[in-house]
ROTORVO-650999 format. One line per 8 residues: their letters; for each residue x negated, y, z negated of C-alpha. Coordinates in Angstrom, 1 decimal, always signed. Example, Ala and Ser with C-alpha at 12.3 -4.5 7.8 and 13.67 -1.06 7.14 Angstrom:
<drenvexs>
AS) -12.3:-4.5:-7.8 | -13.7:-1.1:-7.1
</drenvexs>
This chain:
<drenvexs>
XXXXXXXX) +102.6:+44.5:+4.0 | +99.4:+42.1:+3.8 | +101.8:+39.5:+1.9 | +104.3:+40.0:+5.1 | +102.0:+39.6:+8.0 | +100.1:+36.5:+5.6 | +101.8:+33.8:+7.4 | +101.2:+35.1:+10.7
XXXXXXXX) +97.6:+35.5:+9.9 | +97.7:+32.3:+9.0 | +98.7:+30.4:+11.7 | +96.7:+32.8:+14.1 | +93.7:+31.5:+12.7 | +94.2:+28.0:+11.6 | +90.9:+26.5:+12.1 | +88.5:+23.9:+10.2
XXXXXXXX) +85.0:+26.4:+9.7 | +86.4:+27.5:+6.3 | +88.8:+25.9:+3.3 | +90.8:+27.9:+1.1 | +90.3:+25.7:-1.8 | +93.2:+27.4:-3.4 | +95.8:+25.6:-1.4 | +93.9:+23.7:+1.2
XXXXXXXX) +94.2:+25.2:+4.2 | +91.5:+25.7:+6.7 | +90.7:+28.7:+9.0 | +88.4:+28.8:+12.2 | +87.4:+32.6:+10.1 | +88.4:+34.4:+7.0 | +89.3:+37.9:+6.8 | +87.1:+41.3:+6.1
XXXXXXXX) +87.7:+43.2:+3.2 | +86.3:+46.2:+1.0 | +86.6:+49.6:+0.0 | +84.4:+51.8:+2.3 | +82.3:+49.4:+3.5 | +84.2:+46.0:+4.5 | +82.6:+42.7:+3.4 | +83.0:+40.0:+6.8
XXXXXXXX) +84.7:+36.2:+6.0 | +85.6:+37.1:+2.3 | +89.6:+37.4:+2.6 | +91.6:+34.0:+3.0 | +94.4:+34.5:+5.2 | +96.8:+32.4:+3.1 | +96.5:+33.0:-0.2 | +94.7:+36.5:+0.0
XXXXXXXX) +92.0:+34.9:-2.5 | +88.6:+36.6:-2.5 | +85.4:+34.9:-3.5 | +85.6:+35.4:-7.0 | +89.4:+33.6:-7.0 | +87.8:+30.7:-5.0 | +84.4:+30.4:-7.4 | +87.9:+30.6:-10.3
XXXXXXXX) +89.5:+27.8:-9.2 | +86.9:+25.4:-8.4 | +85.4:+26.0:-11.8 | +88.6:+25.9:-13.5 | +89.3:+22.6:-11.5 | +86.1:+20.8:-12.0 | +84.7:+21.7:-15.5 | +87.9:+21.9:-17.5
XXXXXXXX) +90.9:+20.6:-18.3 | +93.0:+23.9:-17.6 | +95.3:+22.1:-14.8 | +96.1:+19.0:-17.3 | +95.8:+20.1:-21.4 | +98.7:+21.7:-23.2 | +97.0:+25.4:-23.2 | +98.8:+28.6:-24.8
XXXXXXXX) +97.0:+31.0:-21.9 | +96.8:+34.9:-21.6 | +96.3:+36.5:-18.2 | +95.5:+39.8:-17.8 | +96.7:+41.8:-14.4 | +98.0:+38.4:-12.7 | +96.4:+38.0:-8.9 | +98.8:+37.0:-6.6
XXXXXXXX) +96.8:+33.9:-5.4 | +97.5:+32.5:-8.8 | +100.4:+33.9:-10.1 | +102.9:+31.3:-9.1 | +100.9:+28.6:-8.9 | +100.0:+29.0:-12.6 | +103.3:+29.7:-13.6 | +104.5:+25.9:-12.6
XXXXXXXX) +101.9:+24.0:-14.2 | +104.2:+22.5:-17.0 | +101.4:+21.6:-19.4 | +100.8:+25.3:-19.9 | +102.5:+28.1:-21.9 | +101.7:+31.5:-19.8 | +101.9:+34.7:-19.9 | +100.7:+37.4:-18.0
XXXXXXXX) +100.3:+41.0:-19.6 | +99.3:+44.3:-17.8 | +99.4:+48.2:-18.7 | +101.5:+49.0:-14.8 | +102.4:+46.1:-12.8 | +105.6:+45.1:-12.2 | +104.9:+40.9:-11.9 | +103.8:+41.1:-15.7
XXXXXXXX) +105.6:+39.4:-18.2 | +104.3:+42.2:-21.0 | +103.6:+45.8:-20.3 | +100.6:+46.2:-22.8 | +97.5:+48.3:-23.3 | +94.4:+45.7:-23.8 | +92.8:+48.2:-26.2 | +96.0:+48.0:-28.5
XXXXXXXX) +97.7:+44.0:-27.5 | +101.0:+43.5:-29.5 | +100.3:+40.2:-30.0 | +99.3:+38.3:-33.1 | +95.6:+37.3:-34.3 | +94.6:+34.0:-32.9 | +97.5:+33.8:-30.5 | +96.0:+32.1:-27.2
XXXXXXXX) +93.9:+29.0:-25.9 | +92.8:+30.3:-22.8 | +92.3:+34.0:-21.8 | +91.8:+34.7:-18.0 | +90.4:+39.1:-17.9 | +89.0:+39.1:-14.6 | +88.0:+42.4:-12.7 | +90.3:+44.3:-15.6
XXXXXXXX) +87.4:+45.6:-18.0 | +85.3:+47.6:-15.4 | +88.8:+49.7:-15.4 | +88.9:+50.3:-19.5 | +87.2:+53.5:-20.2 | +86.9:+51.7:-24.0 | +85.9:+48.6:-23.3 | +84.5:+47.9:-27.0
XXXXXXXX) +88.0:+48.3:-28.0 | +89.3:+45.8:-24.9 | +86.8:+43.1:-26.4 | +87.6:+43.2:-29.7 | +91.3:+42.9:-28.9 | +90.1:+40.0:-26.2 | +88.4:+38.3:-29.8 | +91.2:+39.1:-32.3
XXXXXXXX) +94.0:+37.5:-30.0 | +92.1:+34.5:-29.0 | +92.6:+31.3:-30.9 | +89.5:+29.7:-32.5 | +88.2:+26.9:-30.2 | +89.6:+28.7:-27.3 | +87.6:+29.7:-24.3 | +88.1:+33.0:-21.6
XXXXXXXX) +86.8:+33.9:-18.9 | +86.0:+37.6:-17.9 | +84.2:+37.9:-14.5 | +83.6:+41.9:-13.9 | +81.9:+43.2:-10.7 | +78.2:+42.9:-12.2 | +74.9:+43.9:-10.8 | +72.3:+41.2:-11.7
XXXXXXXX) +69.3:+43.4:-10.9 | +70.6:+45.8:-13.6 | +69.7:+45.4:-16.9 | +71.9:+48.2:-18.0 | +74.9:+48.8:-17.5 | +75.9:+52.0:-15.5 | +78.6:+54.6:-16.3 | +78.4:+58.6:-15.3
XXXXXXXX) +81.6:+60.2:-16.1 | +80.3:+63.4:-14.8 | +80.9:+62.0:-11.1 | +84.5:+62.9:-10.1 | +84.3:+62.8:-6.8 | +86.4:+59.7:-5.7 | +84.3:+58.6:-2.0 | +81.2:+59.4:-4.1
XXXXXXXX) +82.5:+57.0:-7.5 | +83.6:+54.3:-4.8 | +80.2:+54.5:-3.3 | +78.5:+54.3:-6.9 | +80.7:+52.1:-8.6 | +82.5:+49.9:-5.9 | +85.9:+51.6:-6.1 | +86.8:+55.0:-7.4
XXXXXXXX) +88.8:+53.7:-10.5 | +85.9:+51.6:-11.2 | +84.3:+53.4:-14.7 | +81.0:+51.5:-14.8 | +78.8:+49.1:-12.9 | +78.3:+46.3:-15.2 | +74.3:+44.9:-15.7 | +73.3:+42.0:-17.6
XXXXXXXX) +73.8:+43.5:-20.8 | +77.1:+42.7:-20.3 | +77.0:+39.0:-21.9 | +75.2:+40.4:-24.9 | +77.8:+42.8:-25.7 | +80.6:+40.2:-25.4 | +78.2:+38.1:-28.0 | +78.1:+40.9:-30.7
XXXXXXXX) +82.0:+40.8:-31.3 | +81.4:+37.3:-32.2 | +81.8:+35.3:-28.5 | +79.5:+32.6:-27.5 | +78.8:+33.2:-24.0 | +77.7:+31.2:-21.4 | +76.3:+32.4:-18.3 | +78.3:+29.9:-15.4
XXXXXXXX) +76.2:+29.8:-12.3 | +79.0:+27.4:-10.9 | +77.7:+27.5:-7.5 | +74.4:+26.1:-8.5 | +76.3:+22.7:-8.5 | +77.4:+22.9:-4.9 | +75.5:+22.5:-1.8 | +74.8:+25.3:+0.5
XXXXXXXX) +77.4:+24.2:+3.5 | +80.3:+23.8:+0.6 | +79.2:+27.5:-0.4 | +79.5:+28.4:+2.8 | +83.2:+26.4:+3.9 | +85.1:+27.7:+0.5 | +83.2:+31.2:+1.7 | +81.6:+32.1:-2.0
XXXXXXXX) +79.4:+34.3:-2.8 | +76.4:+32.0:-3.8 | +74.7:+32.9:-7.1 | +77.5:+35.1:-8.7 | +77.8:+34.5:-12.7 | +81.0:+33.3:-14.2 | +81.1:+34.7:-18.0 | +82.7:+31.7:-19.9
XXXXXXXX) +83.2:+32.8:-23.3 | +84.2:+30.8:-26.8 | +85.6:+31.4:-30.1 | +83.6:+29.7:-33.0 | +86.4:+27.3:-34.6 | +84.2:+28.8:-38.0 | +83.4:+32.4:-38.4 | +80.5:+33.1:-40.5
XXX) +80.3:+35.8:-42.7 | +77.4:+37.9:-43.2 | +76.4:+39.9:-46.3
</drenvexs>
């Protein structure tokens, strides 16, 4: 329904306040949005991109050369605000992979990928590994299928002020988990541990503060949420072993 009424919504609020930088447009407000609790001026009306998918493509747009360089690229559970628009960039070679949805080119488990060792450039695994009950398996299968020299990123809803990481499988109640954890089907509240466990199956991790590099009134038209980590991750070209 939200992808049938978009347009409407779209010209309702056609505006200049706020830029979807996704494909341009600009609204006199964005859209609320949330699970329980509803976050104001997060939701764009035209492509139906949150703040994470905005902080994405800026930061795909300005610090690499994902829109340009001939990239093999992985994308785990597609978004709809990139989908297509991925899909007709010429220079890459994409493929989208999830366990359920339909849009997916491969129906695949991320703990068990059926696809070869050192397969991709790019892997884009946002908001997916929150979801993985194992998500030391999802990583390793994230390392094994990445190409050496390639890059991923995999943003997770993460609590900075945790320095642990949070799951309690003992809570079953689904209003209580959503309150918790964000959403119900949400396993774990991610803390800053997080990049350290990416870095001992073998990534280098950097910790993207993308928004550092804008000013506050561009934060504030592209309607991000200011200070929220990117985790850029690398393959070492050379891998080595340890006796």
């Amino acid at each position: 329904m939200s992808y049938t009424v978009r347009p409407f919504l779209a010209f309702f609020l056609k505006g200049d306040t706020f830029i979807d930088p996704i494909d341009g447009k600009g609204f006199r407000t964005f859209l609320p949005y949330g699970y329980g609790e509803q976050r104001n001026n997060v939701l764009s009306p035209s492509t139906l991109s949150l703040e994470r998918h905005r902080l994405l493509w800026l930061y795909l747009k300005e610090e690499t050369d994902f829109f340009s360089a001939s990239k093999s690229v992985l994308h785990f559970a597609p978004e709809q605000c990139f989908l297509n628009r991925f899909r007709k960039l010429k220079n890459l070679d994409y493929t989208t992979t999830d366990l359920e949805s339909p849009i997916a080119d491969v129906k695949a488990d991320i703990c068990n990928l059926p696809f070869k060792d050192n397969s991709y450039d790019i892997i884009l695994c946002n908001h997916v590994l929150e979801h993985i009950p194992d998500d030391t398996k999802a990583m390793q299968e994230l390392y094994r299928v990445m190409k050496p020299g390639g890059y991923g990123v995999f943003q997770i809803p993460q609590d900075l002020s945790r320095d642990i990481t949070f799951e309690d499988n003992t809570i079953t109640d689904k209003a209580e988990r959503a309150k918790i954890f964000g959403q119900y089907d949400h396993v774990r509240i991610y803390g800053r541990d997080f990049f350290d466990k990416l870095r001992r199956f073998g990534f280098t991790v950097q910790e993207v503060d993308f928004t550092a590099s804008l000013t506050d009134a561009e934060i504030t038209k592209y309607c991000l949420a200011k200070g929220e980590i990117i985790p850029v991750v690398y393959k070492p070209t050379i891998v080595l072993k340890t006796s």
